[in-house]
N, C-alpha and C positions, 0 to 999 in steps of 0.2 A: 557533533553534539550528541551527548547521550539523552536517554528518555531521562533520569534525574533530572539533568542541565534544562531540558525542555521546560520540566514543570516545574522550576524553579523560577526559568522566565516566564511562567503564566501565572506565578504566586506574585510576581512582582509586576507584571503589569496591570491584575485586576486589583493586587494590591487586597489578597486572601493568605490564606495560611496556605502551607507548603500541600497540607493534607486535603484541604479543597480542591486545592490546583490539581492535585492527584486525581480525585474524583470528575473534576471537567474531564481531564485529560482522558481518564479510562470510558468515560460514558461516550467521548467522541471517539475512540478507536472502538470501540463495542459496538456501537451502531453504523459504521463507515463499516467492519468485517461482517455484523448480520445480513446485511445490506449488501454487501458483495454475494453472500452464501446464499441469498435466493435469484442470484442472477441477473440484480439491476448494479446500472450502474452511479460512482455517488461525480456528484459533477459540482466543483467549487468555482464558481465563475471570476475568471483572474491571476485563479491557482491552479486548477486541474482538472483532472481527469480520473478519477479510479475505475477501473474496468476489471472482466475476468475473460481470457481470454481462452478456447477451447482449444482441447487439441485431439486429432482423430490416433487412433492406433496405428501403428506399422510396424515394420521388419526394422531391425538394426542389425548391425553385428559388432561383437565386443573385437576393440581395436587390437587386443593383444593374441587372442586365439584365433579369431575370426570366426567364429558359433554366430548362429544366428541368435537372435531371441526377441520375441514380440515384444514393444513396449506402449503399456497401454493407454487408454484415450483420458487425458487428466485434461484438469480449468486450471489455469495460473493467472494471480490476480497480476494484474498492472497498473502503472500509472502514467499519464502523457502529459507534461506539464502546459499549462496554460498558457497565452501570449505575455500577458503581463508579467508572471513569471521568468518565462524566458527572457524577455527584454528588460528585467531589472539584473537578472543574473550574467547580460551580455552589456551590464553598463549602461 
């Protein structure tokens, strides 16, 4: 499903225009990413989990030359789906 197809199904289920549905739709990913980018977590109960999860620096080495090279300490957001989720998606 594309983000279009998305908010098409959210124009048609609040039963708003396409361009409303647009604006729900941006106002929840806009505040679900600020919300991640101070470090809390957004927790939809049934659905999920969005987190950010750290990571420390270290050594690599590139597979084809073998160099070393540091790679450094980044957040990567995630998401853990929720019970209800998973046991509707397992039937």
């Amino acid at each position: 499903m594309t983000k279009a197809q998305l908010i098409q199904g959210i124009s048609r289920n609040l039963k708003v225009t396409y361009l409303e549905a647009e604006k729900y739709f941006n106002a929840t990913i806009d505040t679900i990413t600020s919300t991640l980018v101070t470090g809390e977590d957004v927790v939809i109960r049934g659905f999920g989990r969005f987190h950010v999860l750290k990571s420390d620096g270290r050594m690599a080495r590139n597979p084809k030359t073998g160099d070393p090279h540091r790679v450094p300490p980044h957040r990567s957001p995630k998401f853990k789906a929720g019970k209800i989720l998973k046991a509707l998606c397992n039937g």
